[in-house]
C-alpha positions as CSV (number, residue, x, y, z in Angstrom):
1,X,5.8,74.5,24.5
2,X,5.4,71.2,22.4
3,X,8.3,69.9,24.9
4,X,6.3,70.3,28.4
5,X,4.7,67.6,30.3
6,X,1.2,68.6,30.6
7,X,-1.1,68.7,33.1
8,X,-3.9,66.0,32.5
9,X,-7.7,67.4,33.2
10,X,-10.8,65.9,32.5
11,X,-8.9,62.8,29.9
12,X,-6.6,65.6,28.4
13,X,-3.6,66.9,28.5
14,X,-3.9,70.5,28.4
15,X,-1.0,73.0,26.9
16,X,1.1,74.7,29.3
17,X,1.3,78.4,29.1
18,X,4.3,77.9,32.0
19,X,6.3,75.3,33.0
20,X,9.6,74.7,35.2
21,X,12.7,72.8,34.5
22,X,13.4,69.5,36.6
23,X,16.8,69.7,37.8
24,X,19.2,66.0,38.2
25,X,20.7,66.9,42.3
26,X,23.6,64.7,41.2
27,X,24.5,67.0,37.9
28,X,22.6,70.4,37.8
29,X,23.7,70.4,33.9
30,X,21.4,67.7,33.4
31,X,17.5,68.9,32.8
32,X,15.0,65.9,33.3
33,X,12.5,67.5,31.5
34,X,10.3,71.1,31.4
35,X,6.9,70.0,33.5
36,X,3.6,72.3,33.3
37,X,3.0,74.5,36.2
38,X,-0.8,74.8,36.7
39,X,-2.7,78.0,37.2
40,X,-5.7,78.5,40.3
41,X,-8.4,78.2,37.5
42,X,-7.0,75.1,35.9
43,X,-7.0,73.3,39.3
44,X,-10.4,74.3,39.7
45,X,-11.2,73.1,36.2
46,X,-9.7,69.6,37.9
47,X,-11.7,70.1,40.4
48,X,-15.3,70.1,38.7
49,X,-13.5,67.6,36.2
50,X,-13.6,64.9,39.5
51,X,-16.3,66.4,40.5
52,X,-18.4,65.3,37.7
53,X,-16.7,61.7,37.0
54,X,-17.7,60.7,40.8
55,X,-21.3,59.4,40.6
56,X,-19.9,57.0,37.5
57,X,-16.6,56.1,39.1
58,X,-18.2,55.6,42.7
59,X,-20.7,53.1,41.6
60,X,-18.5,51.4,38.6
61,X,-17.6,47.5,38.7
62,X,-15.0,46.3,41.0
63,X,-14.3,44.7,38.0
64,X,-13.7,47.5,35.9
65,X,-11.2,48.9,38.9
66,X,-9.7,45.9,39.4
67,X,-8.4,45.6,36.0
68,X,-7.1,49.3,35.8
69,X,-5.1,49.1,38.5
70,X,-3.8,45.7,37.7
71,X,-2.5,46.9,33.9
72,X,-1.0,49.6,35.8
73,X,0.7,47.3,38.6
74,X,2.0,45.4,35.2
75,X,3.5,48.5,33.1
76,X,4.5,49.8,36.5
77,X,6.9,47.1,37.2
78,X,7.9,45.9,33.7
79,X,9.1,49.5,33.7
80,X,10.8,49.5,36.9
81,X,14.1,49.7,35.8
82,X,13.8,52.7,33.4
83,X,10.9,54.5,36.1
84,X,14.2,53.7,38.9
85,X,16.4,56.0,36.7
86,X,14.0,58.2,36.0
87,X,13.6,58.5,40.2
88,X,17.5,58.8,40.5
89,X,17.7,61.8,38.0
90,X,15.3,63.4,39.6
91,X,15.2,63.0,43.4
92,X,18.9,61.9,43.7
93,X,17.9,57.8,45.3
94,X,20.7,55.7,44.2
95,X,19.8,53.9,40.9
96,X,19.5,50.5,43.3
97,X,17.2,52.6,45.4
98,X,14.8,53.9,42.5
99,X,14.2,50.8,41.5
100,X,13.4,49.8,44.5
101,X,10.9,52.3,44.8
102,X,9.3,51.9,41.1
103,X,8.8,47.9,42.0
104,X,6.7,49.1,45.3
105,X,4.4,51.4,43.4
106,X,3.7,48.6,41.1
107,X,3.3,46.3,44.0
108,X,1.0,48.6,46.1
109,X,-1.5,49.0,43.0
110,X,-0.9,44.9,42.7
111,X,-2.4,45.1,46.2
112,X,-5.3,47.5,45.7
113,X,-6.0,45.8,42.3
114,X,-7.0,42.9,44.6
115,X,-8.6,45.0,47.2
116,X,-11.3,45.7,44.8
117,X,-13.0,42.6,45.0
118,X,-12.8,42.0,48.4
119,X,-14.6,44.9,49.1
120,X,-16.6,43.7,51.8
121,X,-19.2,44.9,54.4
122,X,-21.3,43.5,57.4
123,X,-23.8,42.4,58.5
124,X,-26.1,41.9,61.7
125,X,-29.1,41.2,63.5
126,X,-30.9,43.9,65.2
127,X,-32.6,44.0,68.4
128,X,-35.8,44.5,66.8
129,X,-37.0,41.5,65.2
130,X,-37.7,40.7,61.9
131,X,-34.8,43.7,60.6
132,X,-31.4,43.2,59.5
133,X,-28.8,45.7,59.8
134,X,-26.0,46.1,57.1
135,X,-22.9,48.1,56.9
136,X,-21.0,49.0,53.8
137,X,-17.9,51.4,52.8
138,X,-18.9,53.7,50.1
139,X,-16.2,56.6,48.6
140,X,-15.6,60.0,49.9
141,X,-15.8,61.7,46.2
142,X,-13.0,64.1,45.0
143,X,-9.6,63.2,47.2
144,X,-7.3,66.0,47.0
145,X,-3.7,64.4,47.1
146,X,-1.0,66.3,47.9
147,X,2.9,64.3,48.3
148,X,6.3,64.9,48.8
149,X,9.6,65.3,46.7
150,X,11.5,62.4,48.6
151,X,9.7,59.4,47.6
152,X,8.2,60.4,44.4
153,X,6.5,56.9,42.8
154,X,5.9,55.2,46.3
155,X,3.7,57.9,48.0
156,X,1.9,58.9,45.1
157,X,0.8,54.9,44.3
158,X,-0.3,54.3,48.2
159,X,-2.7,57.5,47.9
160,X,-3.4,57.0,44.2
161,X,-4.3,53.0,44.3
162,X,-6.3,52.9,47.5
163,X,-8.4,56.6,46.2
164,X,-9.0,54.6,42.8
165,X,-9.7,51.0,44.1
166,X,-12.5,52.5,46.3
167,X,-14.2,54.4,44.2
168,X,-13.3,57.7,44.6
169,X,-11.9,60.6,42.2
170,X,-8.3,62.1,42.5
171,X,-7.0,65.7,41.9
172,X,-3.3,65.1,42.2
173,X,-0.7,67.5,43.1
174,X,2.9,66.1,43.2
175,X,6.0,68.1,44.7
176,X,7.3,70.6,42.4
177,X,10.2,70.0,42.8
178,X,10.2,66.0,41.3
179,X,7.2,66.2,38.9
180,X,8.8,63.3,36.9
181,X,7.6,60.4,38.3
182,X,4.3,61.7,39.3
183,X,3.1,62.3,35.7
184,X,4.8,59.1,34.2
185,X,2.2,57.5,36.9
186,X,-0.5,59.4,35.8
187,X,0.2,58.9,32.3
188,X,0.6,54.4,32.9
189,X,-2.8,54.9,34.9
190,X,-4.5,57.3,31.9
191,X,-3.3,54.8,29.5
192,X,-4.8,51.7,31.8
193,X,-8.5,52.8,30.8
194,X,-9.6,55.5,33.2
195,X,-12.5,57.5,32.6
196,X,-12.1,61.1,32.0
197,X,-12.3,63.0,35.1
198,X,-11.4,60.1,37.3
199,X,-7.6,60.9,38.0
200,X,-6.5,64.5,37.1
201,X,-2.5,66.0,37.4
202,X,-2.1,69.4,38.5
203,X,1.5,69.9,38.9
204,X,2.7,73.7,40.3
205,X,3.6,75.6,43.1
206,X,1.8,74.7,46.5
207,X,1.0,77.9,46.7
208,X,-0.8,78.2,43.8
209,X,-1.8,74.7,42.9
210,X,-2.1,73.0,46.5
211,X,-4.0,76.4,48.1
212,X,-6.2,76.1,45.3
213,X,-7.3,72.5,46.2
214,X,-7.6,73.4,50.0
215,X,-10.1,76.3,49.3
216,X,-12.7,74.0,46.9
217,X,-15.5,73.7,48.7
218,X,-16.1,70.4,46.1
219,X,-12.9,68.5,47.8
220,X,-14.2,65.9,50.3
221,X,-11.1,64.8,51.7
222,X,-7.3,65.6,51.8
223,X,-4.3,63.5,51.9
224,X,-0.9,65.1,52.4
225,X,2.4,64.1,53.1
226,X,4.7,66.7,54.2
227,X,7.1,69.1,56.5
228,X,4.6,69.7,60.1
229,X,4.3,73.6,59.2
230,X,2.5,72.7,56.0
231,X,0.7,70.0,57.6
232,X,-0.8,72.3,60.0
233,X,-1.7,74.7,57.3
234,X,-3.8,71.9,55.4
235,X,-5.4,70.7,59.1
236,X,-6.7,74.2,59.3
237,X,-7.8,74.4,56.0
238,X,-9.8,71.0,56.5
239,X,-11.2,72.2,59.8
240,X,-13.0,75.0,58.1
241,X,-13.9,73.4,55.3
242,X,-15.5,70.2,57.4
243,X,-14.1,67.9,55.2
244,X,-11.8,64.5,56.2
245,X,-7.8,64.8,56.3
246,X,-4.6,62.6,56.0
247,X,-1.4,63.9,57.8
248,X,1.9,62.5,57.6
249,X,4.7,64.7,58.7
250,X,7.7,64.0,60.7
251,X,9.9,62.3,62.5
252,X,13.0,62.3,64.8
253,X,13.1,58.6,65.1
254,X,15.1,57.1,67.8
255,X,17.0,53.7,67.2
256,X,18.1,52.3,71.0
257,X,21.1,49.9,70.9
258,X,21.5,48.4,74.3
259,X,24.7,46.5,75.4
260,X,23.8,42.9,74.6
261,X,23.2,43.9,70.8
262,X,24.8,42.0,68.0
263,X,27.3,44.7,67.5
264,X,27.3,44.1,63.3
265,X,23.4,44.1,63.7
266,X,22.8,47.3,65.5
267,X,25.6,49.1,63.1
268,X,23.8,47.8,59.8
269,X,20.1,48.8,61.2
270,X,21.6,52.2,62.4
271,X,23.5,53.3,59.0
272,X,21.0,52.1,56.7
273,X,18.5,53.7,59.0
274,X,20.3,56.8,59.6
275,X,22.0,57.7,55.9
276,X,20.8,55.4,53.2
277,X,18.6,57.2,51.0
278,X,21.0,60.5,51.9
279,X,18.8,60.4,55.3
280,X,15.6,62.1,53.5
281,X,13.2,59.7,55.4
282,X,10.2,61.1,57.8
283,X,11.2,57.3,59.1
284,X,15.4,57.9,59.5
285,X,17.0,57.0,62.2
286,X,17.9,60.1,63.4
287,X,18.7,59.7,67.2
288,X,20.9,56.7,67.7
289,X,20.2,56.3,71.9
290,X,23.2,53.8,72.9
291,X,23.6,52.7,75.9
292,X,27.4,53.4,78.1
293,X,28.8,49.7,78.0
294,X,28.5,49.4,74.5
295,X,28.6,52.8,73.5
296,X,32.3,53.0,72.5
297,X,32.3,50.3,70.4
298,X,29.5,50.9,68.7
299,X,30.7,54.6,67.9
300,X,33.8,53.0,66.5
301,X,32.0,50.7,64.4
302,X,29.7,53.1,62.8
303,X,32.2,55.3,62.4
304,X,34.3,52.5,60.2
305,X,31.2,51.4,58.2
306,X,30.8,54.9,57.0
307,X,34.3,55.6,55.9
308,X,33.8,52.9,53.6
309,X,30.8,54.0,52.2
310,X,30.6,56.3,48.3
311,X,28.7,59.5,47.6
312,X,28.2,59.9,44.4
313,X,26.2,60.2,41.2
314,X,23.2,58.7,42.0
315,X,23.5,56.8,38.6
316,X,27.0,55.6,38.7
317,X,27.9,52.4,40.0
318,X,29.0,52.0,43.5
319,X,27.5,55.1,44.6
320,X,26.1,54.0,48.3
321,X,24.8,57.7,49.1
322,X,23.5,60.3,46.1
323,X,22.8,63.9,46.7
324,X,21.0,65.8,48.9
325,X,18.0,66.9,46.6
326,X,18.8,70.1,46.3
327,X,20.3,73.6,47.4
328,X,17.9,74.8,49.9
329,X,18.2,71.3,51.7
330,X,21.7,71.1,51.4
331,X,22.1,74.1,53.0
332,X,19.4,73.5,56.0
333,X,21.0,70.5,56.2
334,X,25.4,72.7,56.6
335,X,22.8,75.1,58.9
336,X,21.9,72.1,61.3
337,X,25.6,70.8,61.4
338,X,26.9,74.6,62.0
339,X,24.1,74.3,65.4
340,X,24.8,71.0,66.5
341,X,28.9,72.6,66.8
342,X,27.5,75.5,68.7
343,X,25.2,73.7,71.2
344,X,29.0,71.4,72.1
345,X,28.1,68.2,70.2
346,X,31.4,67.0,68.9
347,X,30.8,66.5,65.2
348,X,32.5,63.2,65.2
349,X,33.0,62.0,61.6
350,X,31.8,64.3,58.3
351,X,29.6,66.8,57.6
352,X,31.8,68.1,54.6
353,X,30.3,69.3,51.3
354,X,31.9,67.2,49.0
355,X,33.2,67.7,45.2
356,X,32.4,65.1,42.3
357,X,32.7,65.1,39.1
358,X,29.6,66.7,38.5
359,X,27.6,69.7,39.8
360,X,25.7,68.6,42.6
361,X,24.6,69.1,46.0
362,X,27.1,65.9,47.9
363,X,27.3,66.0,51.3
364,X,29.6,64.0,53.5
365,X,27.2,62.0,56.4
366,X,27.5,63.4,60.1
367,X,28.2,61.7,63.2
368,X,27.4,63.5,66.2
369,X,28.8,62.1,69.4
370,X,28.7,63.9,73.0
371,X,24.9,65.3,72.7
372,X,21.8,65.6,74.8
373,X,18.3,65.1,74.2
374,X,17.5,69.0,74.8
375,X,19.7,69.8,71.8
376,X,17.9,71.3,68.7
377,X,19.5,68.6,66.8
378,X,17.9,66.0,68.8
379,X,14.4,67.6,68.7
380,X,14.2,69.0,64.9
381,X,13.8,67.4,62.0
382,X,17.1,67.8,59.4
383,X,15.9,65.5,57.0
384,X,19.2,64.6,55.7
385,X,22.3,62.8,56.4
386,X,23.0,64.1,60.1
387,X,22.3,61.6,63.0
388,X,23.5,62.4,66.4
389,X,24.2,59.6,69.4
390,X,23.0,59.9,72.6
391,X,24.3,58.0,75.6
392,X,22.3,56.6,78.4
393,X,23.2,54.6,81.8
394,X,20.2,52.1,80.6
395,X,17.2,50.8,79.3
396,X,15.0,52.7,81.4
397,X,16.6,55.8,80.3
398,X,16.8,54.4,76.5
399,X,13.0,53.9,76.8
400,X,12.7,57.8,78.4
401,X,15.1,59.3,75.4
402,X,13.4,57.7,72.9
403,X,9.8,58.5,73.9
404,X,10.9,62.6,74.5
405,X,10.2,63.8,71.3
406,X,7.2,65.6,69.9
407,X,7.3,62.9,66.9
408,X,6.5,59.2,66.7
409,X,5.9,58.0,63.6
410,X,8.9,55.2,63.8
411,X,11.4,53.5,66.4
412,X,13.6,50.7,67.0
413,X,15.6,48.7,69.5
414,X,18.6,46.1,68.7
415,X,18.6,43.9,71.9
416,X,19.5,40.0,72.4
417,X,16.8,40.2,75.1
418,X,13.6,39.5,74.6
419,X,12.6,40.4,77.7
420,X,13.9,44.2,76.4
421,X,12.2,44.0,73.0
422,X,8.6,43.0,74.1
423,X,8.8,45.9,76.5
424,X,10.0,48.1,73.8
425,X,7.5,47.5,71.5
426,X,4.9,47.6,73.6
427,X,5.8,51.0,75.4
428,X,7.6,53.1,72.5
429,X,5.4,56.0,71.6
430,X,5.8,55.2,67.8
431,X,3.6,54.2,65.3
432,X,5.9,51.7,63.7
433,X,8.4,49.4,65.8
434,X,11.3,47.7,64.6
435,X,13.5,45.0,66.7
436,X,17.1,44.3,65.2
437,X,16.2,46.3,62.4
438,X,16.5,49.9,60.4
439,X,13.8,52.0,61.6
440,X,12.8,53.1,57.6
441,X,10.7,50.7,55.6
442,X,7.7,49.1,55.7
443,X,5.6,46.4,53.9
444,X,3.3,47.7,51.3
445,X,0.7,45.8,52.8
446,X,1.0,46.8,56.4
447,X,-0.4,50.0,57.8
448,X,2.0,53.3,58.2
449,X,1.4,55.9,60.5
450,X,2.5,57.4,63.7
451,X,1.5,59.5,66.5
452,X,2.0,62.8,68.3
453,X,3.1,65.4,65.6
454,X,4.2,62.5,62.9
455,X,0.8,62.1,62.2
456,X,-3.3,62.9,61.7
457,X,-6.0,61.0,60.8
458,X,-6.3,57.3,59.5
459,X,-3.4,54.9,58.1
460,X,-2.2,54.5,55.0
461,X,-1.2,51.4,53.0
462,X,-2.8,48.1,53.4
463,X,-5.9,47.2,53.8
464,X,-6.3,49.9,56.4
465,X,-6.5,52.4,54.0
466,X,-10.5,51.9,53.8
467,X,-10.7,54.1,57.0
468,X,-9.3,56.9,55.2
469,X,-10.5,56.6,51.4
470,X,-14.3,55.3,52.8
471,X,-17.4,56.6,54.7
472,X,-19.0,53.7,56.5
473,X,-23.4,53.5,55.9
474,X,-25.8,51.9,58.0
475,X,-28.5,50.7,56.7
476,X,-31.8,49.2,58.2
477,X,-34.3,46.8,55.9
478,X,-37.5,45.4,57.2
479,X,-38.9,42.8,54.8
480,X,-42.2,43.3,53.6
């Protein structure tokens, strides 16, 4: 199987004895490549592999890290463009969106390249004199990282780079279903000078490959992003094992547009929010809660903007919308339109499966108009392009729709008022708060997270990420 992309363990890249195809959403004809599926035993082999690098890596020069992750940063975006296609074959982004994506990776392990020499600790007086008292971060050990198929270079660097910047050793698992990306990371960050053992690539089934990382006794924390079933699965797993954990789950984002809004504002932030990206953001705008004076108009609007908008080939120029990412989420997707019709929600605009030149899994956006909050398709996550409009007398009841939901990892309010928007931010149950803007996106220096079922444990991105990736020591000295 001289063709496979191999698993990397302990500095090599070991022969597959089974692999799976990757499969291009916007032409099924299209292979990306064969990647290796791991075995239990090999993930343990990955396992001991980080096990043993630890001591070394935890205690090496920030120096050392620094410049790793910096030559990575570098191939990372002098490769963006060909690492963007390789993200639109695979996950089905448009080719302006993969891009996108490639130049954050490279710009997240920028940041943490930086972050290793500002590593930085305290300290104080104590009350007894004569001693000083310091705190310092040091690393967990072996991070078990676990990500997601729809942002397959971003999440991967903002575990990866802050894991690696503070010292600790990685057993990766990407999503099986959009192994590309993942291992052409590994492969830049292998090539940047790590030691042996330091970063290791188990790709595979979760079942096989991610239950083998959650039963280790020698992983000392997990970081997953993922559906809330799964999440709760890995919580449990941690629980009994003792060890530290990283949620992020989902979300059923609300995005209120009150009556003084900029109409062509609130319209922008709510499609971009809503369907860019085929709507397969834990961050999508998902509930669009408009208040009654506006409400029409808005509808109207919306609905205009997304006549005018192309699904397509993710590659092909023009395309504004690519594929779902593939047949079982196109078809949760058809199930969650099929129970929005039955609950009376008037499917306003789309909602078709489409045909394109190719074989692929196209599906028209929805509008929903006429719902209620109690609807399942205002209180589960679709992850695709369905978002559903809720109207409301308003604010006060805006601020009550938006905060009913078992979620809050993101939210957003287009207002003229600032009166309305200080409010908002301040009492939206969300992690993340945008004013006069899409609810998806962040900076890759600023912290992501949410609350209620969105999210468990610390934050990730910025300089945050120490909570997670770091145990904090306490240390008294009495001079002699």
């Amino acid at each position: 199987m001289s063709d496979v992309h191999r698993n990397l363990i302990n500095g090599e890249w070991i022969d597959a004895t089974d692999a799976g195809k990757n499969i291009n959403p916007s032409n099924t004809d299209d292979v990306v490549g064969l990647y290796a599926s791991a075995t239990a035993d090999e993930t343990q082999q990955a396992i001991a592999a980080a096990k043993a690098a630890a001591p070394a890596w935890g205690t090496s020069s920030i120096q050392q890290r620094h410049d790793i992750l910096k030559a990575a940063s570098d191939e990372i975006l002098s490769r963006k463009e060909e690492l963007g296609r390789l993200l639109a074959r695979e996950e089905g982004k448009t080719l302006a969106e993969g891009i996108g994506e490639a130049a954050r990776a490279g710009q997240i392990f920028g940041f943490f390249a930086g972050e290793c020499l500002r590593l930085s600790g305290e300290m104080l007086d104590s009350v007894r004199p004569g001693v000083s008292v310091t705190m310092t971060r040091e690393p967990m050990g072996v991070v078990g990282i676990i990500t997601p198929w729809n942002f397959p270079i971003a999440i991967p660097a903002w575990k990866i780079a802050p894991a690696l910047a503070y010292g600790n050793t990685v057993v990766f698992k990407p999503a099986d279903l959009v192994p590309g990306c993942g291992w052409a990371l590994v492969d830049i960050l292998q090539r940047a000078g790590l030691p042996a053992g330091v970063l290791n690539l188990v790709m595979g089934k979760g079942s096989v490959v991610g239950q083998a990382i959650l039963d280790h006794d020698d992983i000392d924390a997990v970081t997953f992003t993922g559906s809330v079933a799964t999440g709760k699965r890995v919580a449990a797993a941690c629980a009994e094992k003792m060890r530290k954990v990283q949620l992020e789950m989902g979300g059923k984002n609300p995005l209120v547009v009150l009556d003084d809004a900029d109409l062509k504002t609130a319209v922008e932030a709510a499609v971009n929010g809503a369907f860019f990206s085929t709507g397969q953001r834990c961050t999508a705008s998902s509930r669009l809660v408009v208040t009654e004076g506006i409400h029409d108009r808005f509808v109207d609007a919306v609905t205009e903007r997304l006549q005018g908008l192309v699904v397509d080939d993710a590659l092909k120029e023009g395309t504004h919308i690519g594929p779902v990412v593939d047949e079982r989420q196109l078809e949760q997707d058809i199930s969650y339109i099929d129970i929005g019709r039955q609950e009376g929600a008037k499917l306003h605009w789309g909602g078709e499966r489409l045909n394109r030149a190719t074989p692929g899994f196209y599906l028209q956006p929805a509008l929903f108009t006429e719902t209620n909050n109690d609807m399942r398709i205002n209180r589960e996550e679709i992850f695709g392009p369905v978002a559903t409009v809720i109207k409301v007398a308003d604010y006060d009841e805006a601020l009550a729709v938006a905060n009913d939901t078992n979620f809050g990892l993101s939210s957003g309010i287009c207002t003229g008022s600032l009166k309305y928007a200080s409010h908002f931010r301040r009492y939206s149950q969300a992690g993340m708060v945008m004013v006069n803007l899409p609810t998806a996106g962040v900076d890759y220096h600023v912290p992501f997270g949410g609350r209620k079922g969105s999210s468990l444990g610390a934050r990730e991105q910025g300089r945050y990420a120490a909570e997670f990736y770091t145990t904090v020591k306490t240390s008294y000295t009495l001079p002699l």
